[in-house]
Structures are given as structure tokens and as C-alpha cells.
N, C-alpha and C positions, 0 to 999 in steps of 0.2 A: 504494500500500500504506500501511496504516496503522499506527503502532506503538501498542502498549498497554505501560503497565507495570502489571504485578502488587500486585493490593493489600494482597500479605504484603511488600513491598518493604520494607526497611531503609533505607532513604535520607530523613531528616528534610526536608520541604519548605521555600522559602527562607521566611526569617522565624523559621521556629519554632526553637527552643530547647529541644534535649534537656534537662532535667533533671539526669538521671545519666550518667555516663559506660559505653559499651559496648566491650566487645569490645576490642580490644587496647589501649585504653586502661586499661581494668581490670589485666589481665596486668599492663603495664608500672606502672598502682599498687603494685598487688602487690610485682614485682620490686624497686620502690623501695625500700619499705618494709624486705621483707626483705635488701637491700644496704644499706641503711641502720642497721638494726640489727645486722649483721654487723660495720659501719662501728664503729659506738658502743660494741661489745665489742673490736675492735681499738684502740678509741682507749683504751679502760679498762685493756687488759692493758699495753701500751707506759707508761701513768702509773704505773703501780703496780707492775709489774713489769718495770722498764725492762733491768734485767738479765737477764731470760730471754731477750729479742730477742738473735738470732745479731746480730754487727754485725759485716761483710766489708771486709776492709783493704784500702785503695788502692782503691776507688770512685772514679767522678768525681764525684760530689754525696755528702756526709754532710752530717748534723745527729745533733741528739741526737734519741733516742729518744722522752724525756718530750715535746719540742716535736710530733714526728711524731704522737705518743698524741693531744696537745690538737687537730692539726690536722684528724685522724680522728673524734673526738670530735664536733668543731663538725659538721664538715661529713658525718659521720652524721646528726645531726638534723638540719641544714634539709634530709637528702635523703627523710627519714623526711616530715617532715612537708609539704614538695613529692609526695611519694607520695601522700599521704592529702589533699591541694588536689585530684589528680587526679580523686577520684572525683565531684567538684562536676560535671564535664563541660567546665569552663571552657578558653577557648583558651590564656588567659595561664598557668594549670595547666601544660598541654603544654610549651609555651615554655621555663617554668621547668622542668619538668623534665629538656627535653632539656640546657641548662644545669649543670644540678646535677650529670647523669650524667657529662656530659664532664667537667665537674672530680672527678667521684670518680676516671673512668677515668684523667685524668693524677695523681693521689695516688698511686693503686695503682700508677702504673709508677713512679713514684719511691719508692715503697715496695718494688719488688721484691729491691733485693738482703737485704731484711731476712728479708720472709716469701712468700717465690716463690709459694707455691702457691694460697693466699690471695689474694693481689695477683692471682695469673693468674683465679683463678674470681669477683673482683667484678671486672676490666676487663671478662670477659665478660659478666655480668650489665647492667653499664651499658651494655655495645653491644649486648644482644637490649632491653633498655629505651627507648633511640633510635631504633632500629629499628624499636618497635612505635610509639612515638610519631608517627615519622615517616609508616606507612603505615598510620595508625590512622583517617584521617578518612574521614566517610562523607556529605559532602556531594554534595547533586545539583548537576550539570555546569550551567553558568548557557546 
């Protein structure tokens, strides 16, 4: 018996070099992107408004506020712009941004006794972003 593959196949032959990025890679752009800006308005409200953050007594880890605002800040944009590398198709893209996701995801848990609900819906964001990352490639089997 013989196999055929289909010539609407999605599967880039070896050598070649997609261009753009598809498919769940795109998504987990996306995703980036928008946790990343999320990121960058949490890091904005914590400077500037260091006093509105709830702050929970007898934590095991505090800091201040304003430091948490700068750390959220930074690390919103290079997840912003790790998002926007992704759409190149590049592998090192990926890499970074399975990177970037994980350290948003441990901010956010260390950010949780501040702003729980928040923290809860970008750890998940950076774990469906890893996830797409991870199951995102569509290379043929060698």
C-alpha cells in the first residue's frame, strides 16, 4: 500500500521557512499582547495609585506597591513586544515567549494577595499562551 499526503496539507516541507506565523501561534500572539497590556495598566495603576491597592497583613512575601507597579510595568512590555516577535514565525519568538509567560505567571501569583482576580485571569492567560506555544508547531515528522 501506498500513502499519499494531500496537497491542501498544512505541514511546511523540510527547509522551507514559513514567513508568518499560523495558527496557534497567532492566538498565543495575540494572548500576549493582550496580557501584556493588561500587564502595563497594572503596572500604571500600582505607581500612581499605590494607595488604592488592598494591601493584606501578615502575608508571607510583601513589598511595596510602587516596586510591584515598576515590576509589572517592565515586564508588560517585553511581554507585549515578545507577542508581536511572535508573528515573524520565528523559533526563538516561541522560546521567548514561552519565557516571558512563565515569569508573568509567577508575578501574578505573587501579586495575588493584592488583586486576586486579576492575578487569577492573567496566570491563566499565560498558561493557555504556553500551551498554545507548546502545541503550536506544525512540522513534518523527519
Amino acid at each position: 500500500m501506498t500513502s499519499s499526503v494531500s496537497s491542501t496539507s498544512h505541514v511546511a516541507p523540510e527547509g522551507e521557512r514559513r514567513p508568518f506565523a499560523s495558527g496557534w501561534t497567532i492566538f498565543a500572539g495575540v494572548m500576549l499582547i493582550a496580557g501584556g497590556i493588561m500587564a502595563i495598566f497594572e503596572g500604571i495603576s500600582a505607581i500612581t495609585k499605590d494607595d488604592l491597592i488592598v494591601v493584606t497583613r501578615n502575608y508571607v512575601y510583601q513589598m511595596n506597591t510602587t516596586g510591584w507597579g515598576w515590576i509589572h510595568l517592565i515586564l508588560g512590555i517585553v511581554i507585549v513586544l515578545a507577542g508581536a516577535a511572535l508573528f515573524s514565525g520565528a523559533t526563538w519568538a516561541r522560546a521567548v515567549g514561552i519565557v516571558v509567560a512563565a515569569l508573568g505567571m509567577i508575578a501574578n501569583f505573587l501579586w495575588l494577595p493584592y488583586y486576586p482576580f486579576w492575578a487569577i485571569v492573567l496566570i491563566a492567560v499565560d498558561a493557555f499562551v504556553i500551551w498554545a506555544l507548546c502545541v503550536g508547531t506544525t512540522r513534518k515528522p523527519a
